[in-house]
ZAMARTOR-852030 format. One record per residue (C-alpha): residue number from 0; residue in three letters; z, x, y. Coordinates in nm, 3 decimals. Example, Ala and Ser with C-alpha at 12.3 -4.5 7.8 and 13.67 -1.06 7.14 Angstrom:
REM ZAMARTOR-852030
resi,resn,w,u,v
0,ala,0.780,1.230,-0.450
1,ser,0.714,1.367,-0.106
This chain:
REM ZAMARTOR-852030
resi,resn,w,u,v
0,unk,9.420,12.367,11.052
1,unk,9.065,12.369,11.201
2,unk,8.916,12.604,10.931
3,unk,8.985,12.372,10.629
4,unk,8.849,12.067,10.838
5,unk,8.573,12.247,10.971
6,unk,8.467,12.374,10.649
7,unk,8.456,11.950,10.468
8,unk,8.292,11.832,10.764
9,unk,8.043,12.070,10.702
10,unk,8.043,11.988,10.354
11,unk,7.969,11.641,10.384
12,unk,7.663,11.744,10.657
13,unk,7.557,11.950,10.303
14,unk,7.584,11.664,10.107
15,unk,7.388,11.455,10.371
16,unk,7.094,11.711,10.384
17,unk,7.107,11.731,10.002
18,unk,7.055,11.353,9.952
19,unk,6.827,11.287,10.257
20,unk,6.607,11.545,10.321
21,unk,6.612,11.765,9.962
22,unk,6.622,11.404,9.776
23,unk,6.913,11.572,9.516
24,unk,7.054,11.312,9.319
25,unk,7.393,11.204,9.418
26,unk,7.557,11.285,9.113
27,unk,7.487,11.656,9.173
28,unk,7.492,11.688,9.534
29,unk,7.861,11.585,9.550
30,unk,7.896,11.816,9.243
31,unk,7.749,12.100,9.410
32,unk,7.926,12.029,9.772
33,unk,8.263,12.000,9.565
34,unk,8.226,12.350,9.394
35,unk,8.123,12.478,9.787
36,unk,8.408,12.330,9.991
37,unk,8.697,12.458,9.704
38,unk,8.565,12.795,9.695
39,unk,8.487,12.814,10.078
40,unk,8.851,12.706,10.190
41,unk,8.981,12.972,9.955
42,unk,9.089,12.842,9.639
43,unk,8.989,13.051,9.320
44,unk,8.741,13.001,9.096
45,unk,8.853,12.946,8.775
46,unk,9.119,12.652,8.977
47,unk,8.853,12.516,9.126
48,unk,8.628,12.426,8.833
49,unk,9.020,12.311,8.628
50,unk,8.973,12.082,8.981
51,unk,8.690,11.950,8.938
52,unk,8.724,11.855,8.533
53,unk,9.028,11.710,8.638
54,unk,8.906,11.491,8.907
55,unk,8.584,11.397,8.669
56,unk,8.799,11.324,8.372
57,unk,9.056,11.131,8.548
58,unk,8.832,10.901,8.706
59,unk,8.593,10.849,8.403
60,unk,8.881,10.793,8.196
61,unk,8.927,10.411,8.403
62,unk,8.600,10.359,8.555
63,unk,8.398,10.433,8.271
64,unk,8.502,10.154,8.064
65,unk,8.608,9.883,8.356
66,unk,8.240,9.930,8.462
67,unk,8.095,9.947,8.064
68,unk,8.305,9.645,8.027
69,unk,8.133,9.443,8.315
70,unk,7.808,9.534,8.250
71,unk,7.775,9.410,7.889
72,unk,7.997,9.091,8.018
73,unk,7.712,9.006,8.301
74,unk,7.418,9.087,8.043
75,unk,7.554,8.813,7.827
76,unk,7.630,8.540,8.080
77,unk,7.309,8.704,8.232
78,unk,7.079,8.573,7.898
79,unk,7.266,8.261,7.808
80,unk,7.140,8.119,8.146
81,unk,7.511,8.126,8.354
82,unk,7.325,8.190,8.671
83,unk,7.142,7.865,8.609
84,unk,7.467,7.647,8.529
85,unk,7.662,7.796,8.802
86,unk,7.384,7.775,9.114
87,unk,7.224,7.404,8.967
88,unk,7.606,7.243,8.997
89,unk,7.668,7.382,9.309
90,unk,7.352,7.228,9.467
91,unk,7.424,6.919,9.296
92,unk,7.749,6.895,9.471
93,unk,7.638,7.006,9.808
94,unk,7.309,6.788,9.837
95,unk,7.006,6.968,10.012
96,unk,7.156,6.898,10.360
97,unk,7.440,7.151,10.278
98,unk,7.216,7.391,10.024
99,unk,7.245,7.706,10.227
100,unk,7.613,7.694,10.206
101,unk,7.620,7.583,9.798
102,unk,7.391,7.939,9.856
103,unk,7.640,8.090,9.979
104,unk,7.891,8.011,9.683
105,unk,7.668,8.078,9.425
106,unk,7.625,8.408,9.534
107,unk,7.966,8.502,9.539
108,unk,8.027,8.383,9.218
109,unk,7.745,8.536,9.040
110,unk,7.755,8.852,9.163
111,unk,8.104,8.904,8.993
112,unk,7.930,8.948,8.663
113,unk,7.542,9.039,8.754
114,unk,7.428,9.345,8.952
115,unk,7.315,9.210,9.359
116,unk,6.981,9.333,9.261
117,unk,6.954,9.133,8.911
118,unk,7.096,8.851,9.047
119,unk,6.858,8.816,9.405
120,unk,6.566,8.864,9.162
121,unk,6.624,8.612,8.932
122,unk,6.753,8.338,9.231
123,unk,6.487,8.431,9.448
124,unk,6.255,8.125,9.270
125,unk,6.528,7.915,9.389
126,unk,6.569,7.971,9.733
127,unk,6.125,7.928,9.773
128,unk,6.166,7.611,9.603
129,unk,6.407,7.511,9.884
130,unk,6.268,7.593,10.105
131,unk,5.934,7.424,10.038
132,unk,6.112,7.061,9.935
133,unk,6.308,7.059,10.268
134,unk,6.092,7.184,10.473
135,unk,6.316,7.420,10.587
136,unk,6.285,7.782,10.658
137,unk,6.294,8.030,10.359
138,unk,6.589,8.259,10.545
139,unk,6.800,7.959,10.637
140,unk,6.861,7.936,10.233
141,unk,6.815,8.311,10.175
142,unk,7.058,8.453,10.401
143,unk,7.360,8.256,10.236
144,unk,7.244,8.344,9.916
145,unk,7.185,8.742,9.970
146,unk,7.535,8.736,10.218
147,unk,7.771,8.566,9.863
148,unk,7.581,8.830,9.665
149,unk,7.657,9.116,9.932
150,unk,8.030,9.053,9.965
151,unk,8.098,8.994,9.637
152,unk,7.878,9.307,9.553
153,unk,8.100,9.518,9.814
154,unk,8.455,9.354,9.801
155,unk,8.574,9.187,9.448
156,unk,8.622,9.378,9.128
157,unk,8.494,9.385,8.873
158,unk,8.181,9.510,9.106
159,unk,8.123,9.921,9.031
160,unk,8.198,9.969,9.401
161,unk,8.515,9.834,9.452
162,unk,8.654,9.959,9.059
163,unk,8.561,10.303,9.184
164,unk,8.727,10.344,9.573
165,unk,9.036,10.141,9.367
166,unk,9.061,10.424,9.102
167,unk,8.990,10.659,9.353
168,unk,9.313,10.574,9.602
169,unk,9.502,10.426,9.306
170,unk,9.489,10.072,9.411
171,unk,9.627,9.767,9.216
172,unk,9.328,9.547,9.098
173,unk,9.523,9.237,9.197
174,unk,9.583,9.289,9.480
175,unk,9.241,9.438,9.536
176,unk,9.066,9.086,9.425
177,unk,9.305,8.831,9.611
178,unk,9.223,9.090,9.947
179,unk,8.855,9.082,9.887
180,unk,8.872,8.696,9.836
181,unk,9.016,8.702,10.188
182,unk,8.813,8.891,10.297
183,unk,8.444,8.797,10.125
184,unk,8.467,8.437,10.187
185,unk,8.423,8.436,10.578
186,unk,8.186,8.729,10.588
187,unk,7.993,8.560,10.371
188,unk,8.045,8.185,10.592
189,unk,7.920,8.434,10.896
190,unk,7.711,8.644,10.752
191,unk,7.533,8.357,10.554
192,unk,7.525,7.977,10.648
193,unk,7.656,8.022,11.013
194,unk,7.371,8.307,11.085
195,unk,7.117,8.161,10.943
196,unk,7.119,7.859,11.176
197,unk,6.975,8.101,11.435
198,unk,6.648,8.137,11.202
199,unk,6.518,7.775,11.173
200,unk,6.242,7.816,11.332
201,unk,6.111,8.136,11.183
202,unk,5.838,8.016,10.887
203,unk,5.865,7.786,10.612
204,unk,5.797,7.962,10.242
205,unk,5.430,7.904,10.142
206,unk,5.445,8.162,9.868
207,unk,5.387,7.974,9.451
208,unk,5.727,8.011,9.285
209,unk,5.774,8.371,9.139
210,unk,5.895,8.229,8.834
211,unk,6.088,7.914,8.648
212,unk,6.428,7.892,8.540
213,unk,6.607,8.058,8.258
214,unk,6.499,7.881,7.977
215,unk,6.767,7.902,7.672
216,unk,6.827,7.789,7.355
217,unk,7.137,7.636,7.397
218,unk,7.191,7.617,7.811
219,unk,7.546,7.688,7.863
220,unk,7.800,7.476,8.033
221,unk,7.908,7.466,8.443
222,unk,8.201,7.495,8.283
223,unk,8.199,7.742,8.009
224,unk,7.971,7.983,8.272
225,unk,8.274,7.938,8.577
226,unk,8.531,7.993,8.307
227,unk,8.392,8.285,8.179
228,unk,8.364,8.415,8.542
229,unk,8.670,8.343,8.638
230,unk,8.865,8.453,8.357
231,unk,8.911,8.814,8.398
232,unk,8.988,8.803,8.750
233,unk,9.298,8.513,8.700
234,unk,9.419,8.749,8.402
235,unk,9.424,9.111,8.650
236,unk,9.545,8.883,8.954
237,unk,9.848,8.709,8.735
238,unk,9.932,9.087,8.613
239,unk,9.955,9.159,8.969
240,unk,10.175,8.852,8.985
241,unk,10.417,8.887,8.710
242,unk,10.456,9.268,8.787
243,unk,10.598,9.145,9.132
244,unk,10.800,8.828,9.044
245,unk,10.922,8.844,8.662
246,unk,11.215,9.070,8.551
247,unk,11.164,9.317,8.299
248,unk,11.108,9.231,7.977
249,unk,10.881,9.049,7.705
250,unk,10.694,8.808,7.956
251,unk,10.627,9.049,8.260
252,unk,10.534,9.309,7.942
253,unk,10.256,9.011,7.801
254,unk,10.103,8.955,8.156
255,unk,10.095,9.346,8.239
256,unk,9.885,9.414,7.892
257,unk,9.675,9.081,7.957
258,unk,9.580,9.155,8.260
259,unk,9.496,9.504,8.254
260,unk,9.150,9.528,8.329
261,unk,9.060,9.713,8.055
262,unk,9.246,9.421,7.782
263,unk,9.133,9.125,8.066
264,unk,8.704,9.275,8.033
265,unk,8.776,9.315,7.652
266,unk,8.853,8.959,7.590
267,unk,8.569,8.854,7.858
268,unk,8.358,8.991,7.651
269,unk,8.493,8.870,7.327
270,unk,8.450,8.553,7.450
271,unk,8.089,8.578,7.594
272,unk,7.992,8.721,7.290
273,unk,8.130,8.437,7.078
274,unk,8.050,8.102,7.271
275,unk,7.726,8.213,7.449
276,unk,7.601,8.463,7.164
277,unk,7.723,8.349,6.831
278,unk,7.729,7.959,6.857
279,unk,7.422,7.971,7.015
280,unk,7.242,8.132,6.712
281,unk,7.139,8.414,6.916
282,unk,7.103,8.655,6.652
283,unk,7.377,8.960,6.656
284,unk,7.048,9.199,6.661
285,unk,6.971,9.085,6.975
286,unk,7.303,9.057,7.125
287,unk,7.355,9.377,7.057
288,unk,7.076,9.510,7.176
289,unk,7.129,9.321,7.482
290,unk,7.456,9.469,7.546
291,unk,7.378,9.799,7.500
292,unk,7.099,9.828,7.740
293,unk,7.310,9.716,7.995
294,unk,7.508,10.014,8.005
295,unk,7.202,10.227,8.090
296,unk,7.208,10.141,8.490
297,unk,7.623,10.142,8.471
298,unk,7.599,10.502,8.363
299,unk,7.418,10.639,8.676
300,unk,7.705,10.446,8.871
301,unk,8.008,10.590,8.685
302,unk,7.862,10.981,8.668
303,unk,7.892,10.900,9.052
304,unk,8.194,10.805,9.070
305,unk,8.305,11.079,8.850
306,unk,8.156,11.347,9.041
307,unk,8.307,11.133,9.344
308,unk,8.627,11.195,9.160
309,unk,8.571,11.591,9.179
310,unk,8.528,11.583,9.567
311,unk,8.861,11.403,9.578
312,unk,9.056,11.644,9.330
313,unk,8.935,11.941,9.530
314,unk,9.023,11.800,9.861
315,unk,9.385,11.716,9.742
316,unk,9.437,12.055,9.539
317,unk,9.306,12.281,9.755
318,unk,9.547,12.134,10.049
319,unk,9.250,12.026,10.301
320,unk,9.373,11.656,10.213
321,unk,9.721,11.728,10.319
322,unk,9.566,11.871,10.651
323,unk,9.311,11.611,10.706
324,unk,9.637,11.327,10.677
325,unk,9.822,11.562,10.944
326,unk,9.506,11.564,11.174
327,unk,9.464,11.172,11.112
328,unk,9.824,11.148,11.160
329,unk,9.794,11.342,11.499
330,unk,9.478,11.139,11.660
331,unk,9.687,10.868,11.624
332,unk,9.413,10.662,11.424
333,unk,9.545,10.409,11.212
334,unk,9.406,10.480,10.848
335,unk,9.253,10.150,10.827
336,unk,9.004,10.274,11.073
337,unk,8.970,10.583,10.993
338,unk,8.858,10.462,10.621
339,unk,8.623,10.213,10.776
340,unk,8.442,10.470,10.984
341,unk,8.402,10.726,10.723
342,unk,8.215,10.457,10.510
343,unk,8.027,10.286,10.782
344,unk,7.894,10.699,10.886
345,unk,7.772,10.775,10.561
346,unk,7.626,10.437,10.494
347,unk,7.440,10.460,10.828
348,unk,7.312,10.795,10.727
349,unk,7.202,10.822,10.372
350,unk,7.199,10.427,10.273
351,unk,7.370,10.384,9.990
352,unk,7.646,10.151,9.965
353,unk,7.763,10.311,9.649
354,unk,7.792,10.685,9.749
355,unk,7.919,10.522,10.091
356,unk,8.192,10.392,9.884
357,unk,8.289,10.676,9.677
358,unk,8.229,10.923,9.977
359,unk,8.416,10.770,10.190
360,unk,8.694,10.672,9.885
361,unk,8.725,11.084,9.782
362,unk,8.817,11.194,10.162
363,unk,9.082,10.879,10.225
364,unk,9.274,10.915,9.933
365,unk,9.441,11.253,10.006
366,unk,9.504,11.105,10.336
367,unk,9.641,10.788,10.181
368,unk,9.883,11.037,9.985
369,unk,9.985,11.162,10.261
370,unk,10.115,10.849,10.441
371,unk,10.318,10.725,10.151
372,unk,10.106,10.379,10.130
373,unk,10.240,10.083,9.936
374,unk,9.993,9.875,9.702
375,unk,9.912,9.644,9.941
376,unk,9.829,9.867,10.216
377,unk,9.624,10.072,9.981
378,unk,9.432,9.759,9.854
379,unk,9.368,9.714,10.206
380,unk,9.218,10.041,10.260
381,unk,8.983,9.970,9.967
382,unk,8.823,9.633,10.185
383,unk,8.787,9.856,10.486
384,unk,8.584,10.097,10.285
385,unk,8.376,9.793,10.155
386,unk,8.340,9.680,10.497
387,unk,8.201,10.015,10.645
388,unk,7.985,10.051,10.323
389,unk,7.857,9.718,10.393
390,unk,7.734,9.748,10.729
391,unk,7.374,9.756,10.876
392,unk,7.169,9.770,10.596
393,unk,6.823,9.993,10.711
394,unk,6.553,10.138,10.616
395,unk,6.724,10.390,10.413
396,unk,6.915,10.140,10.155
397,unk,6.687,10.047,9.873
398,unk,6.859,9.688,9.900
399,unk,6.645,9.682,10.277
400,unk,6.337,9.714,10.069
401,unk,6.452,9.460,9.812
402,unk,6.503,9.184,10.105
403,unk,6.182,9.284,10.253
404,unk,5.967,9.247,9.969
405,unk,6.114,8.961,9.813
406,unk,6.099,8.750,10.131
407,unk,5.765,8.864,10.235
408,unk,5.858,8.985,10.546
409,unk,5.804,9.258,10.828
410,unk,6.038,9.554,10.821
411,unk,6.120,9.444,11.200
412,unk,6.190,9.122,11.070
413,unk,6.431,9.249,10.811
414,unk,6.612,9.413,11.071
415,unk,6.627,9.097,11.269
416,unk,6.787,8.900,11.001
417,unk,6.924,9.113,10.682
418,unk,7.031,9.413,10.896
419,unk,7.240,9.160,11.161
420,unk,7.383,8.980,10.821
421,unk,7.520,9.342,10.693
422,unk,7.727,9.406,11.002
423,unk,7.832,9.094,11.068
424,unk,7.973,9.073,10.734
425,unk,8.128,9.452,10.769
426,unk,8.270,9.385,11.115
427,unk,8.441,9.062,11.007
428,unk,8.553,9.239,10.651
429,unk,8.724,9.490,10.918
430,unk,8.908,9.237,11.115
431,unk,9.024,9.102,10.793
432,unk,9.129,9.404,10.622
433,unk,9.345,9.510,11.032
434,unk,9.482,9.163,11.053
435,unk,9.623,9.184,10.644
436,unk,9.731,9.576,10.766
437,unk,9.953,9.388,11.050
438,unk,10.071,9.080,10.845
439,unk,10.134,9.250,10.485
């Protein structure tokens, strides 16, 4: 049993080295390490290339078009100003004695739609404007803001990370989102407006706003930008629903096709395209030029996943999945753990949440076979994943850098504050994701 561990932990130490130190892009280090591991544990050949277009193929054939979807979805509500709707109501409500918590809210909800790094950009005038009308320090509103946009970057599909470790363990969306709810919201309370209490003394933003508000034609609606948001993720979580509670037959067989992420995007779209395109006189040159550039970053993060997707297929066909679940198994670790770890290693090591993801994704799912898990318990696995992927974001992770530059600070002061925010919010998504492994 040794040889066939021995020989993927050394892969992985391959891939490491190829992404660190050799700078390789992802996509074809975990290419090249999946080709090494199924020929080095003895599988031939010829089977393991038919692995590998299997795994690529099977995980494009989802991913590809959940994350297409998305993308083109967020570029629209992106343009027609939804950030703007969403964040101004929010601190409306709230009041400027509760901002960093309205923060908070708004970044969860924007980063459904909008990349963590679009979003942060475009909110960061927001948070200096705070900060200088009251008086308060800039990290006491940016910490809320960057921990919504984290969690909901990490935890709640239809986020790249969280479609891909779903596909890849053949997790139910549904249950995926109502987990990561449970999850997100009080890593992002603790990781956002309770933390950033402890920095109100640090200094008050003096830096001229980067930049005004989205400026529109036709600003959308609070509620046309929320119900826009929203609306996939009530259509995949009531397929979820119906596909537990109704019988078989016409209904359950309308809610199943509705909320299939691929129909639930599909109308998203349609109806972004419609209400904040079309009856805003945008012209269709320009929304379609829109929408197609937003696949361009989306395609670097499904050819991950799909090469993600190879290291999986080769681990489960060459049988070092099946032995890895028996060593598991053995150690007596439970597989929440185990998943958590895996993620939270390779995060630590080469940065990147979404190879962290998918890395850790590719070596749980044979094990995941392997112990027979229901939907829930695999939708569980998928928030400890996020949760190790999300921990203590360094000097490696280009979203450390981001931070840093955007808030003008030191790199020892981004450790102090955005670094401490990442593993509070992993170590609470972990308690979460083993007290839902006890009570599910």
């Amino acid at each position: 049993m040794l040889g066939p561990l021995l020989i993927t932990s050394g892969g992985i130490a391959i891939l490491l080295a190829l992404v660190l130190k050799q700078k390789v892009p992802a996509f074809l280090a975990l290419l090249i390490v999946s080709l090494g591991v199924g020929v080095a544990v003895g599988m031939e050949p010829s089977a393991v290339i038919q692995s590998m277009q299997k795994g690529m193929g099977g995980t494009l054939g989802f991913v590809a078009v959940v994350v297409g979807l998305g993308a083109m979805f967020g570029a629209m509500l992106e343009h027609a100003g939804g950030l703007d709707a969403i964040s101004n109501r929010l601190l409306r409500r709230f009041g400027d004695d509760k901002a960093s918590w309205s923060l908070g809210f708004v970044g969860f909800l924007v980063a459904i739609p909008v990349f963590f790094d679009v979003a942060f950009i475009m909110l960061v005038p927001l948070i200096h404007r705070l900060s200088k009308k009251t008086g308060k320090a800039l990290l006491v509103f940016a910490l809320p803001l960057l921990a919504g946009l984290a969690v909901t970057h990490a935890f709640i599909p239809p986020t790249p990370g969280p479609i891909a470790v779903a596909d890849l363990l053949g997790a139910d969306l549904g249950y995926v989102i109502i987990f990561g709810v449970l999850a997100g919201l009080p890593a992002m309370v603790l990781g956002g407006p309770v933390l950033a209490r402890f920095y109100t003394n640090t200094a008050i933003s003096t830096q001229p706003d980067l930049g005004a508000e989205s400026e529109t034609t036709a600003p959308i609606s609070f509620g046309h930008a929320l119900f826009a948001v929203l609306m996939p993720l009530v259509l995949i979580v009531g397929a979820t629903m119906g596909k537990n509670l109704l019988a078989d037959g016409a209904l359950k067989s309308v809610f199943e096709f509705v909320g299939h992420p691929f129909t639930a995007l599909i109308l998203a779209c349609i109806y972004v395209y419609i209400v904040f395109g079309l009856m805003r006189r945008v012209p269709k040159d320009d929304i379609n030029v829109m929408m197609t550039k937003a696949l361009e970053p989306a395609g670097i993060v499904v050819l991950i996943t799909g090469a993600g997707g190879t290291f999986k297929q080769v681990l489960i066909d060459s049988g070092v999945g099946q032995k890895l679940g028996e060593a598991v198994a053995a150690a007596q670790m439970p597989l929440v753990i185990f998943a958590f770890l895996i993620a939270f290693l390779v995060r630590i090591a080469q940065g990147s949440a979404t190879v962290s993801m998918i890395t850790a994704a590719g070596l749980t799912a044979p094990v995941a076979a392997v112990a027979g898990l229901g939907a829930a318990d695999t939708a569980i696995l998928v928030i400890a994943i996020a949760s190790g992927a999300t921990m203590t974001s360094h000097v490696n992770d280009s979203g450390f850098w981001l931070v840093n530059q955007y808030l003008e600070q030191t790199p020892r002061e981004t450790l102090k504050s955005w670094t401490v925010a990442t593993s509070i919010m992993g170590l609470t998504g972990l308690v979460v994701a083993c007290a839902l492994s006890v009570v599910v």
